[in-house]
C-alpha positions as CSV (number, residue, x, y, z in Angstrom):
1,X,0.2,-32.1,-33.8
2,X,3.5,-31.5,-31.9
3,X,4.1,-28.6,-34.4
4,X,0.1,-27.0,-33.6
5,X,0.9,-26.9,-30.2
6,X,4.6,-25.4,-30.5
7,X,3.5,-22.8,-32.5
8,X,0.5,-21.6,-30.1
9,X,3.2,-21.4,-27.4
10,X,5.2,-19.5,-29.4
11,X,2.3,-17.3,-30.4
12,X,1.5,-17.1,-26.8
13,X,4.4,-16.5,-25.0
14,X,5.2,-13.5,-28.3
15,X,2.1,-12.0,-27.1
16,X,2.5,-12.1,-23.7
17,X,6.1,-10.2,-24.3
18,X,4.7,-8.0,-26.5
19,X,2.1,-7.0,-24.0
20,X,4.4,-6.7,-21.0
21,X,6.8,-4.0,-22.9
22,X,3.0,-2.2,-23.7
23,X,2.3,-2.1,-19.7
24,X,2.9,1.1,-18.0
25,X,6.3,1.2,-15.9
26,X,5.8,1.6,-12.6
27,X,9.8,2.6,-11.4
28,X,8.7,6.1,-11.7
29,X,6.5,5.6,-8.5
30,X,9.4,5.2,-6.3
31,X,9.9,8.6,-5.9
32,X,7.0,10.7,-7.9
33,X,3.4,11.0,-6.8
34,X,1.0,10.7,-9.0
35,X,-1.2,13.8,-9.2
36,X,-4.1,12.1,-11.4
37,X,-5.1,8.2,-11.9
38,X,-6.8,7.1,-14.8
39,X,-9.5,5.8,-12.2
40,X,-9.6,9.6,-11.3
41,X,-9.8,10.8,-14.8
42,X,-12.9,7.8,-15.6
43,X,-14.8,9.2,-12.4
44,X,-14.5,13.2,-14.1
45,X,-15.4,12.0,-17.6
46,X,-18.4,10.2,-16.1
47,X,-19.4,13.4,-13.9
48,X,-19.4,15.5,-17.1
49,X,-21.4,13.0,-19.0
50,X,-24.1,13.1,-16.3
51,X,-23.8,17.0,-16.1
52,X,-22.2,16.7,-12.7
53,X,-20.4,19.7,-11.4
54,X,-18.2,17.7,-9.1
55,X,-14.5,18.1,-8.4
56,X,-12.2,15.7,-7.4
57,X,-10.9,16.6,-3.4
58,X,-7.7,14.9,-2.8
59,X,-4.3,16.3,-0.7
60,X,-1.5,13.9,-1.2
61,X,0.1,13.3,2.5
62,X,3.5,11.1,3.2
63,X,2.4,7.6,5.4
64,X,4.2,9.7,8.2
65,X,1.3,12.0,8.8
66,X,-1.4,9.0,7.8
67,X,-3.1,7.6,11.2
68,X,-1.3,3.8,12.3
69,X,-5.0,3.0,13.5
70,X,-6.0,3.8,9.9
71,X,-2.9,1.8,7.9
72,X,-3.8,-1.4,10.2
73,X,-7.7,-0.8,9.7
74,X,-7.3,-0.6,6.2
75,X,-5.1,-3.8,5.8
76,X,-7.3,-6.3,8.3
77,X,-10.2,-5.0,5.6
78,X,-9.2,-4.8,2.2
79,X,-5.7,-7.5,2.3
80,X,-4.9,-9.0,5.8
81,X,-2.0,-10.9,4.5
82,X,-0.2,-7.4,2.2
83,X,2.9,-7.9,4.0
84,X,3.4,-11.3,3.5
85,X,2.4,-12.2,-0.3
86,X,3.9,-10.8,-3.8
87,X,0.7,-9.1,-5.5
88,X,-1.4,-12.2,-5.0
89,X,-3.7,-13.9,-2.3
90,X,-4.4,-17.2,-4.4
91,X,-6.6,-18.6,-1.4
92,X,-8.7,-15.0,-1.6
93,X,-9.7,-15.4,-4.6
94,X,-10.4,-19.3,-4.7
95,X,-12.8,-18.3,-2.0
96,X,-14.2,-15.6,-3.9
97,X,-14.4,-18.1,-6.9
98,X,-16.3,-20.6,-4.6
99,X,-18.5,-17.7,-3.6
100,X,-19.6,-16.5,-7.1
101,X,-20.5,-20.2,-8.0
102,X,-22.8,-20.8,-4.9
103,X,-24.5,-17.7,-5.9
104,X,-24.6,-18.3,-9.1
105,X,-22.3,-14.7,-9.8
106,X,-19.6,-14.4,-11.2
107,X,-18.0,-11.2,-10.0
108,X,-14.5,-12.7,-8.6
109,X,-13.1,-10.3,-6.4
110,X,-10.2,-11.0,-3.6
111,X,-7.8,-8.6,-5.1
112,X,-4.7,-7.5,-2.8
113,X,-4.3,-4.0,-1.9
114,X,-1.0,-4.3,-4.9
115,X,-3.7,-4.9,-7.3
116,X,-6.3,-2.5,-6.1
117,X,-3.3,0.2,-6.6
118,X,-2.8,-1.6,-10.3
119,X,-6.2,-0.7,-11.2
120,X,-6.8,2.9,-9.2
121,X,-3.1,4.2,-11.2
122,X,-3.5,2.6,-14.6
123,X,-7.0,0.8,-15.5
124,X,-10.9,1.9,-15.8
125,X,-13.2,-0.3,-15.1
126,X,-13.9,-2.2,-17.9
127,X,-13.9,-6.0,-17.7
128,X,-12.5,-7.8,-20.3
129,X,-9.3,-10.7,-20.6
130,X,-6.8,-7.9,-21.5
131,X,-7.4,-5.8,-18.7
132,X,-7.2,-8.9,-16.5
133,X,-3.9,-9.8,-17.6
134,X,-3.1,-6.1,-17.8
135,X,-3.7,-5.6,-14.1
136,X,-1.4,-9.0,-13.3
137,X,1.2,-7.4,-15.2
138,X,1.0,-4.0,-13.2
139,X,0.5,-5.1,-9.8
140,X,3.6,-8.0,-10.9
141,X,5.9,-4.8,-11.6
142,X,4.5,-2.6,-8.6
143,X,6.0,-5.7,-5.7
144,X,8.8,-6.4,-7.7
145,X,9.8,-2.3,-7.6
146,X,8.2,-0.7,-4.8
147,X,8.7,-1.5,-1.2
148,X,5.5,-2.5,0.8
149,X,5.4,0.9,2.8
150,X,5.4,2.7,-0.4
151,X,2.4,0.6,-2.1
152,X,0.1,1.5,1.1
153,X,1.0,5.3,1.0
154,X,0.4,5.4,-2.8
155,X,-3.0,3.2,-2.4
156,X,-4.1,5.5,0.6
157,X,-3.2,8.9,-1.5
158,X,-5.5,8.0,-4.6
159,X,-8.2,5.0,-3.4
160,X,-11.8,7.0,-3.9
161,X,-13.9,7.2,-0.3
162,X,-16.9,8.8,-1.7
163,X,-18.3,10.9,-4.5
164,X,-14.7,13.3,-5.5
165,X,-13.3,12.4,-2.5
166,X,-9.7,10.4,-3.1
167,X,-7.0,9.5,-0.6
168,X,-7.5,9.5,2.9
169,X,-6.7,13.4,3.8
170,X,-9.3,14.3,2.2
171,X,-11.6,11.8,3.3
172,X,-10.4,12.4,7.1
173,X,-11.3,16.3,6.7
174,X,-14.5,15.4,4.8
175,X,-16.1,13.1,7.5
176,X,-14.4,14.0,10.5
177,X,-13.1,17.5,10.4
178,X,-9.4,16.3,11.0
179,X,-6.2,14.8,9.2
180,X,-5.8,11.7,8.8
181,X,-3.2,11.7,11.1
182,X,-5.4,12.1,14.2
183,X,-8.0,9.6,13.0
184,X,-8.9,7.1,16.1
185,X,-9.4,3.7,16.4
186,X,-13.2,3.5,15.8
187,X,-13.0,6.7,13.0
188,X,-10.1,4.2,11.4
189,X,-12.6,0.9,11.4
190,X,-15.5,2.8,9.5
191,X,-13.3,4.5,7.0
192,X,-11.9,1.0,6.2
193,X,-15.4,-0.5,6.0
194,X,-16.6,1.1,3.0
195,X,-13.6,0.9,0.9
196,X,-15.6,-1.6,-1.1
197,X,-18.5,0.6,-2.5
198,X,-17.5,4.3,-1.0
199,X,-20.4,5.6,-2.8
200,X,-22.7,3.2,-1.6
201,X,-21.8,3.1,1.8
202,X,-21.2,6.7,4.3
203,X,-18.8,5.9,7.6
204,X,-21.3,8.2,9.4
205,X,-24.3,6.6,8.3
206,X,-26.5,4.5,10.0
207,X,-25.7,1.8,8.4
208,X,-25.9,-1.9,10.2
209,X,-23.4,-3.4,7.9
210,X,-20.6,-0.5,8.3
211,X,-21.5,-0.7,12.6
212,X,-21.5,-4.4,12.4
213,X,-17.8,-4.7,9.7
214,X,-16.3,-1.3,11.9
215,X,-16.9,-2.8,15.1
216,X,-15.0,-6.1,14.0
217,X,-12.2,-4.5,12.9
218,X,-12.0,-2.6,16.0
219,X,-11.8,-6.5,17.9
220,X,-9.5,-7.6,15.6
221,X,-7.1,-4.5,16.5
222,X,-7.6,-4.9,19.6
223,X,-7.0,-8.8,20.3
224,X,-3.8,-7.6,18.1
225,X,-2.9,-4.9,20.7
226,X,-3.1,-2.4,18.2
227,X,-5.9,-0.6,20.4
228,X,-5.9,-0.3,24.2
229,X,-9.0,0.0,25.7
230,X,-8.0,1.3,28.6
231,X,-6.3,4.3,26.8
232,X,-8.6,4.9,24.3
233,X,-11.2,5.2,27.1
234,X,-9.0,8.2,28.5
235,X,-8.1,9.4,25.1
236,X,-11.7,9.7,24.1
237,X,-14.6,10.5,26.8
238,X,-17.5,12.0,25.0
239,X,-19.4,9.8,22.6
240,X,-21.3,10.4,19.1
241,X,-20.2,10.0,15.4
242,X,-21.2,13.8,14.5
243,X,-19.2,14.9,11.7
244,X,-15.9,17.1,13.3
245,X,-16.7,16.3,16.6
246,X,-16.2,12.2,16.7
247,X,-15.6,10.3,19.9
248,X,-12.5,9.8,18.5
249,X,-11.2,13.4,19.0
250,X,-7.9,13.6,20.3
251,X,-5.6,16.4,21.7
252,X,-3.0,17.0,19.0
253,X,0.3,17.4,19.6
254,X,2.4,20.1,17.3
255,X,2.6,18.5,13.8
256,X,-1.0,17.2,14.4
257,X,0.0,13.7,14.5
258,X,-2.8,12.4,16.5
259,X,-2.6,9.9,19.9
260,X,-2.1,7.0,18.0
261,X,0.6,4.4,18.9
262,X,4.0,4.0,16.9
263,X,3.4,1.6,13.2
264,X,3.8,-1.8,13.3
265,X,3.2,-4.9,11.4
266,X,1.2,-8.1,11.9
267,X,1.9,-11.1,13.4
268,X,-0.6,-13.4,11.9
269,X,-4.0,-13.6,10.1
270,X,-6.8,-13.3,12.8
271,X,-9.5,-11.8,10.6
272,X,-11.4,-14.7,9.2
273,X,-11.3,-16.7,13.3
274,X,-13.5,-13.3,13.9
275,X,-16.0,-13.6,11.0
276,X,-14.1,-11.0,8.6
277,X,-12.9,-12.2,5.2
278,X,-9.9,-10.8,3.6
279,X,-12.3,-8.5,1.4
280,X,-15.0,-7.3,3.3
């Protein structure tokens, strides 16, 4: 018996070893962008299957130029606690796990913004134990190589926020008629908000779930002191969500870096006291 179990250790840990060496490395991503994912490369293979003639929009920017209002939206939405854990939110996903057996579906979910980037760069997908364990393996290597600042810049260059729109350039010219560095507060809440489903949901719809997630993103960012009311209300007088002439347009200084304030980091988790769960 003893020998039956050594031997599927053995077995096991040989094949977790042989697997991790199999893994893409990830080192390369400290300095080199990557022009195409394999998420990217899955959405072009399905258009031409369908006889879509779509292209892929995408303009690869450095997290300098990328709004502050838009990093923190993105964060309180998709991983409040990114800063603080190493790939995983173990308490995300028991939730999620509690979730899908209420409902009686199993679809998991809580994944961290680390593994999100796993799966955009490397993965299609397909569900299926190896790919599991293939995405822990990724988004693993990705904490353990790249710095935090470098995981959101690469996630915001390549996540998909709509139908051949990718990275958040594009997706700032595409709804708003601006770069994503002069995205506001409010512009910054909605884009966030449909991360989940960007082909289900539009940030300038009419949507009552993207109003009703955007507008408690925009409380959480402010209770943080991320957004001033007082200087938005200056910043941005005329109202209306009209595509490239938001409420949210600002005067642009040279290098068109917006009116946002200077980046900075969390101090705590506030998102699920104000109804928002870690994945919205």
């Amino acid at each position: 018996m003893f020998r039956k179990i050594s031997l599927i250790i053995l077995i096991g840990f040989i094949s977790y070893i042989s697997f991790y060496f199999l893994v893409p490395n990830v080192s390369k991503l400290k300095k080199e962008s990557p022009q195409k994912t394999t998420f990217m490369e899955y959405r072009e293979r399905e258009w031409r299957e369908k006889g879509r003639p779509i292209r892929i929009r995408k303009t690869w920017i450095p997290l300098s130029r990328i709004s502050p209002y838009l990093i923190k939206a993105v964060i309180i939405a998709e991983d409040d606690k990114f800063w603080s854990h190493e790939g995983f939110d173990f308490e995300a996903i028991q939730k999620a796990l509690e979730k899908d057996l209420k409902a009686r579906k199993f679809k998991v979910g809580g994944s961290t913004i680390s593994q999100q980037l796993a799966k955009n760069l490397f993965l299609t997908p397909t569900k299926n134990p190896w790919r599991k364990l293939k995405e822990a393996v990724l988004t693993w290597r990705i904490e353990r190589t790249l710095t935090k600042r470098r995981i959101i810049e690469l996630y915001l260059n390549v996540v998909e926020w709509g139908e051949g729109i990718f990275g958040i350039e594009a997706a700032a010219r595409h709804y708003f008629g601006k770069s994503a560095a002069a995205l506001g507060p409010e512009e910054a809440a909605r884009l966030a908000v449909v991360l989940p489903n960007p082909r289900k949901f539009n940030p300038l719809g009419n949507s009552r779930y993207v109003a009703k997630r955007a507008a408690v993103i925009h409380n959480i960012m402010v209770k943080r002191g991320i957004v001033i009311p007082a200087f938005e209300e200056v910043m941005n007088p005329e109202p209306g969500y009209e595509k490239g002439n938001s409420r949210e347009t600002h005067p642009v200084e040279k290098g068109d870096q917006g009116s946002a304030p200077p980046f900075y980091e969390p101090s705590r988790r506030v998102g699920e006291e104000n109804g928002l769960d870690s994945k919205i």
